[in-house]
C-alpha positions, 0 to 999 in steps of 0.5 A, spaced: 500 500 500 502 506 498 504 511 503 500 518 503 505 524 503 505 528 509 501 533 507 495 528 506 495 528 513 490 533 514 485 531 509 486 524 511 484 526 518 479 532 516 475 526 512 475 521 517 472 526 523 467 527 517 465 520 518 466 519 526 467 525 530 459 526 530 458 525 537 457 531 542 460 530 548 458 534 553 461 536 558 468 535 557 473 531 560 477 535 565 485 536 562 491 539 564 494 543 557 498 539 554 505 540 554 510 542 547 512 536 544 518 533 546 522 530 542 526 524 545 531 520 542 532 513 546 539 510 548 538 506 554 540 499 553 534 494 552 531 492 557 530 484 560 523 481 560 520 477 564 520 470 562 513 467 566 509 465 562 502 469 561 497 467 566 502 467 571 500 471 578 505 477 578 503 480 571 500 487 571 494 489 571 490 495 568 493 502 571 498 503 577 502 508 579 506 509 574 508 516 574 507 516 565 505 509 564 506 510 557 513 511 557 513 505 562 510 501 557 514 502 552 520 501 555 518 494 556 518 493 550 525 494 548 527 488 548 524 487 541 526 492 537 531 491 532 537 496 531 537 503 534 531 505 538 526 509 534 524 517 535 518 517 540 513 524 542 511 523 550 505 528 551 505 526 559 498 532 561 495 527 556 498 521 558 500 519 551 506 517 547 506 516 539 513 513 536 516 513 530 516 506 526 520 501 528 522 494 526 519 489 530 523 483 531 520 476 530 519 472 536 516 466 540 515 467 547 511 471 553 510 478 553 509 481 560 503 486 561 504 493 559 501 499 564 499 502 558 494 501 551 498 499 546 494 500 538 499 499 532 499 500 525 504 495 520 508 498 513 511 492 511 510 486 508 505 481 511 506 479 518 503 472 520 502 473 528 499 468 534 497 471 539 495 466 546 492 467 553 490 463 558 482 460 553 484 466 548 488 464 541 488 470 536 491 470 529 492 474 525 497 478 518 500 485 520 499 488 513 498 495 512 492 498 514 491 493 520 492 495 527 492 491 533 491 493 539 493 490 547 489 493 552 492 495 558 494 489 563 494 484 558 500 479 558 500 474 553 505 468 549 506 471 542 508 468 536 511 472 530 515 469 523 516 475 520 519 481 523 515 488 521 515 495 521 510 497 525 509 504 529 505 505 537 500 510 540 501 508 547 495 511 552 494 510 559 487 507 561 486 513 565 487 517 558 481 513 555 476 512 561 476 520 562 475 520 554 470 515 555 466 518 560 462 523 557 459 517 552 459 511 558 456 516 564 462 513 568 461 507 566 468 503 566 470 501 558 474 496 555 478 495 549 477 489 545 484 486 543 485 485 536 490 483 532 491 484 524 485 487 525 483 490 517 481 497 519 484 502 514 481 509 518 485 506 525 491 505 520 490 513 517 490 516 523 496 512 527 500 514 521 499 520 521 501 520 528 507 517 527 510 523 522 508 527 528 513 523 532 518 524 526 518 531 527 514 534 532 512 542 532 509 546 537 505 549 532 502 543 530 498 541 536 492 542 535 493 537 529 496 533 534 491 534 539 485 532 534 488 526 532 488 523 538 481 526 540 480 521 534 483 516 535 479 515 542 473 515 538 475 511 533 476 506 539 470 507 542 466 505 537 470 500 533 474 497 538 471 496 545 465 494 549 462 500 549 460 500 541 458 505 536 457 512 540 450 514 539 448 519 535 446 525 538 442 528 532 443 534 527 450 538 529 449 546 529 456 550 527 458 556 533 455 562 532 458 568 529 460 571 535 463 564 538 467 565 531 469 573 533 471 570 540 475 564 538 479 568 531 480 575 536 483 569 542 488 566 536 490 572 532 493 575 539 497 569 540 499 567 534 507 566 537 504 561 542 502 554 542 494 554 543 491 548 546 483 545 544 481 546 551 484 553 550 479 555 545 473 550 547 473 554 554 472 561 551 465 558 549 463 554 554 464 547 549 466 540 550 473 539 546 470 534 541 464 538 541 468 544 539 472 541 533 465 538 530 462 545 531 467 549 528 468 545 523 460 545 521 461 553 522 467 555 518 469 548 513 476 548 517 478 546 522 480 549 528 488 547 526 486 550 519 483 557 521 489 557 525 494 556 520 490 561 515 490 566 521 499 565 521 500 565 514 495 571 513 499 575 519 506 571 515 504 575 509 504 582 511 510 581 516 514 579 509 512 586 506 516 589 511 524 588 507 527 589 515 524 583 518 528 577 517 525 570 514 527 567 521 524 573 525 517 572 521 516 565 523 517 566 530 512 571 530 507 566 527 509 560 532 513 556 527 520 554 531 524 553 525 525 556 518 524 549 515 517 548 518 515 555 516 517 555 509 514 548 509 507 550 511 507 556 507 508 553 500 504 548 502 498 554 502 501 560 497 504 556 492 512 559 494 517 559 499 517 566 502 524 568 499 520 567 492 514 570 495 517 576 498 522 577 491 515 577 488 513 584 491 
């Protein structure tokens, strides 16, 4: 399967909200701000796994008291990565990691459980895989556009003939229940463990994810925020116990002074990060009720508005011959002259050395 190139990446996910984020979710599940993307390079050593086998008293169980249960969790899974240890984004106030992808090695022995929900998605060839647990024995091929997921706490004795690059997200089961509450009225959920599961929109939004990892961008977190925001749903009503969210009924866009509000709140900050919570708290608005509203009302998303705002505001500071290129992205919350120029020929055709020779 070809990959779509990077830029892809917001018609993929803007298509696939059109289809999934049509839940209200009312109120909001309660956040801190997200932290700016790190960016870490892995270079401790593998680690040792447990070698019991799976059912074994001392596996772990679901939650814990693991200061960042994604990171634990992926520590754990050093030992079967192949070559140096992949690129990984930790969003800690989310409770979520997201990797680059890595070549996972061929293997044939227990895995302990891991503190965290682990989804992937696969880029190679196919990948036949056996995975047991106590009564359980799913089978599977890692192919592109399958995922597979392993719920928090699930151990397992696994069989793999082929190695096969694939890439995690990681999401603490804290991160899904508070996603989930608004839907389950606190009622616990449970995600289904899959295995080669054929789910091409799942597929889409963790390849997103993981070009995201490759070179994670403060001005790109609204994109990052949505596509986890994504991802839970697409969970929720493919891949758990709860089922398909219900529809809530017709959706309304924001109302003309909501727009002003959120506009006047970006254009003033156009050199900071801005958060989804941020935005949807102006107006009293769930997250994810946010984004759909937003989008019903302008035909963007709140990432897309804000990009237009920054390049509109880029346009004007590239008139003035005194600014430096590198001082103009800045002012618009690019940290690098590269992703600035990336994004602005992206939506005006020219770099802006050739848009600034132009006037």
């Amino acid at each position: 399967m070809a990959e779509p190139p990077p830029f892809a990446d917001y018609d993929i996910c803007r298509q696939i909200s059109a289809t999934v984020l049509r839940v209200e979710l009312v109120p909001a599940p309660v956040f801190g701000d997200i932290r700016d993307l790190v960016l870490v390079q892995r270079k401790s050593p593998r680690l040792a796994r447990p070698r019991q086998s799976a059912g074994e008293p001392g596996s772990a169980e679901t939650g814990g008291s693991q200061v960042f249960a994604p990171r634990t969790a992926f520590e754990l899974c050093a030992g079967v990565i192949a070559g140096p240890l992949p690129i990984t984004t930790e969003i800690p106030d989310r409770d979520t990691l997201i990797t680059t992808r890595w070549l996972h090695l061929e293997m044939h022995e227990p895995m302990p459980a891991l503190p965290a929900h682990t989804i992937g998605t696969y880029y190679g060839p196919p990948s036949p895989r056996v995975w047991r647990r106590g009564r359980m024995r799913l089978a599977g091929v890692g192919r592109p556009g399958t995922v597979t997921i392993v719920p928090a706490g699930w151990d397992g004795d696994w069989d793999i003939d082929v190695a096969s690059p694939l890439s995690y997200a990681m999401l603490s089961d804290a991160r899904l229940q508070g996603f989930a509450e608004p839907f389950t009225r606190g009622r616990r959920v449970e995600l289904a463990p899959r295995l080669g599961e054929a789910d091409p929109v799942g597929a889409h939004i963790l390849r997103a994810l993981s070009r995201e990892a490759t070179h994670p961008d403060p001005s790109r977190r609204l994109f990052v925020e949505q596509a986890l925001d994504l991802l839970c749903t697409h969970l929720l009503r493919i891949h758990s116990t709860f089922g398909q969210a219900p529809v809530t009924g017709p959706q309304r866009g924001l109302r003309p002074w909501q727009i002003r509000r959120v506009t006047a709140y970006m254009s003033e900050r156009l050199d900071q990060s801005i958060s989804l919570d941020e935005l949807a708290r102006l107006i009293s608005l769930s997250r994810s009720h946010f984004c759909t509203a937003f989008r019903h009302a302008t035909g963007r998303t709140p990432h897309e508005w804000l990009t237009g705002l920054r390049l509109q505001q880029a346009r004007q500071l590239l008139q003035d011959p005194r600014i430096r290129i590198t001082d103009v992205a800045l002012a618009v919350g690019y940290q690098t002259p590269s992703a600035f120029a990336a994004a602005f020929r992206r939506h005006t055709g020219a770099t802006p050395s050739e848009f600034r020779r132009s006037l």
